[in-house]
N, C-alpha and C positions, 0 to 999 in steps of 0.2 A: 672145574670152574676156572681155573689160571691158567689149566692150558687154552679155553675157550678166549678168553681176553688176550691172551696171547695172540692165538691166530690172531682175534679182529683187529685188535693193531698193527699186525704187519698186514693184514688185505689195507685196513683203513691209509696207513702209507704209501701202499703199492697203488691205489686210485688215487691217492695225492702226489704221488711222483708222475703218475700216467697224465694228471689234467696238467701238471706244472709243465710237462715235454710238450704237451701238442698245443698248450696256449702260449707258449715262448717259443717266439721264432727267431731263434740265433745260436751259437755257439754257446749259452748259459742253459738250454733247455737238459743238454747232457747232463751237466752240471749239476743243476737242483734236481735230476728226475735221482740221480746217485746219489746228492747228500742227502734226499728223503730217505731216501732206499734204507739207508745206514744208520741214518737217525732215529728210523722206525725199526729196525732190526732191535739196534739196542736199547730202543725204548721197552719192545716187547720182552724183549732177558729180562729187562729190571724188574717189569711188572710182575712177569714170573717166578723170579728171587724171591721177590717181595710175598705174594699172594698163596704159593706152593708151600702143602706142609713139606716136611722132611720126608715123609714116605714115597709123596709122589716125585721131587725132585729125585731119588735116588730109581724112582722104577724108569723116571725120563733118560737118566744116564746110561743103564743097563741097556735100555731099547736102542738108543744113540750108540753104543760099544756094537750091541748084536746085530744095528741093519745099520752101517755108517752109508753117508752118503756118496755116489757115484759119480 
């Protein structure tokens, strides 16, 4: 369940950073499409802190140690 919420937060950012980029036309569209991006990144940790028992935080950390990102 908290990792699901999780993802939808960061999609739900990442189509809020995308409408913010292509409806601002100027040098801010960068701007807000990245402070979404980040803000919705760590919106969705907190969710997760918050929502995640101990068991599944500690099997996220394992999977994150055993396939780190590229």
């Amino acid at each position: 369940m908290a990792q699901t919420i999780r993802f939808a937060i960061f999609v739900l950012s990442a189509c809020c950073a995308g409408l913010a980029f292509f409806t601002l036309h100027s040098f801010w569209a960068w701007a807000a499409a990245i402070v979404i991006l980040i803000a919705g990144s760590l919106l969705a940790e907190y969710a997760f802190s918050r929502l995640a028992s101990p068991e599944r935080k500690q099997r996220d950390l394992e999977d994150r140690v055993r396939n780190p990102p590229t």
